[in-house]
C-alpha positions in Angstrom: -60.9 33.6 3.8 -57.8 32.9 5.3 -58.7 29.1 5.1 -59.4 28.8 1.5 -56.0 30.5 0.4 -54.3 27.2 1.4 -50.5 27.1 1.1 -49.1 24.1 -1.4 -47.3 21.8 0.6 -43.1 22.3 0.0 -41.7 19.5 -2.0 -37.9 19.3 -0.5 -36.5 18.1 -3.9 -33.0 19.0 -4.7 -32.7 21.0 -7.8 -29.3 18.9 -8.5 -29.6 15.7 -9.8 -26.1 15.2 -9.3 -26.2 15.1 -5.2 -27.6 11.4 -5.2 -24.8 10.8 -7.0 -22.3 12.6 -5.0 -23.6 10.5 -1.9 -23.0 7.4 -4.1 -18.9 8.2 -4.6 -18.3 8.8 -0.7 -19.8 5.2 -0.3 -17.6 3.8 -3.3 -14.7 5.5 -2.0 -15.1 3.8 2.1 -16.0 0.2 0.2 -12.7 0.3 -1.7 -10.6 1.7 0.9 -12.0 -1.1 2.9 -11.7 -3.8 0.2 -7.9 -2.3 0.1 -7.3 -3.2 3.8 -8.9 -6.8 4.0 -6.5 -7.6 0.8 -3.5 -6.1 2.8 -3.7 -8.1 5.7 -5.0 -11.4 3.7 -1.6 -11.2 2.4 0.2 -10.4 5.5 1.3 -7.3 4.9 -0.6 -5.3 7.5 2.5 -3.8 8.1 2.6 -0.8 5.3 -0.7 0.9 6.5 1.0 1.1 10.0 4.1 3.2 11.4 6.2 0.0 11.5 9.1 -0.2 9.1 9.4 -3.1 6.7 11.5 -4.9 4.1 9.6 -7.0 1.5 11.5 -9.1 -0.9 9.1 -10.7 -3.9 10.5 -13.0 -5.9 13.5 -14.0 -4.3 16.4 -14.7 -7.0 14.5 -14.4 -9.8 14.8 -12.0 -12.8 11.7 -10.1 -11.6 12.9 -10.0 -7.7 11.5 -7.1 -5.9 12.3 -5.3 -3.0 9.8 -3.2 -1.2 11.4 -1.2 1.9 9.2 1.0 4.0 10.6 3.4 6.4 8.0 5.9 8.3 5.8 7.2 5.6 8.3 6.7 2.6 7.6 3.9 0.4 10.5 2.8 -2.4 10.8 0.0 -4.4 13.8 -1.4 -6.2 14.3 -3.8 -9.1 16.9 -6.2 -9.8 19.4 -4.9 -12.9 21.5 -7.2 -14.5 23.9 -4.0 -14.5 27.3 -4.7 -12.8 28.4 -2.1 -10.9 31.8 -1.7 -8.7 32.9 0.4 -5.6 35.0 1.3 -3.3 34.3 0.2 0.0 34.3 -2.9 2.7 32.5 -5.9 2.3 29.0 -6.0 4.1 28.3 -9.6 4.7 27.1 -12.5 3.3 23.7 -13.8 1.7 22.9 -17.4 2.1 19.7 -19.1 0.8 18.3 -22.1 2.6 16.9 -25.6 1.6 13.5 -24.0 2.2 13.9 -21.2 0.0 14.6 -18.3 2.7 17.1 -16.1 2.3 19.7 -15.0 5.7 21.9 -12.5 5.6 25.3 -12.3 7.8 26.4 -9.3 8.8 30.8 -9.6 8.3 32.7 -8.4 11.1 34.6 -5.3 11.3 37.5 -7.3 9.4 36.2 -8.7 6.9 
């Protein structure tokens, strides 16, 4: 007797349909997190996902310059005004741009 009262074989279906789908976000969430590094360092700016500090200019002399500066784990980017603003204070240096387009900055000495 104990044969023919056969236990039905457990189906190990999840009563959530929503746990397939919950699988399917963690693997959307590593593909752009690694879609976000390969565009990072095809641009060449590897440099904010590490600890290094960093100074990105975009746009250089342009109305819609950029600066990007990245120190430790704090991020801040400034826009170029058109706002004149005076101060009090010694002169820093001097900014020169070169035929090719760079920019070089030279520190003024303790006189100037």
């Amino acid at each position: 007797m104990r044969y023919m009262n056969r236990r039905k074989s457990k189906t190990y279906l999840d009563d959530d349909p929503m746990s397939s789908v919950a699988n399917l976000f963690d693997v959307a969430m590593i593909f752009a997190i690694g879609l976000l590094v390969v565009a990072l360092t095809h641009f060449g700016v590897e440099e904010l996902i590490t600890q290094s500090d960093v100074t990105i200019v975009m746009n250089p002399g342009q109305e819609n310059m950029q600066v990007i500066i990245k120190q430790g784990d704090d991020i801040e980017k400034l826009e170029l005004t058109k706002e004149e603003v005076s101060t009090s204070g010694r002169k820093f240096g001097t900014i020169y741009q070169t035929d090719s387009g760079g920019w070089v900055l030279v520190k003024g000495a303790s006189g100037d």
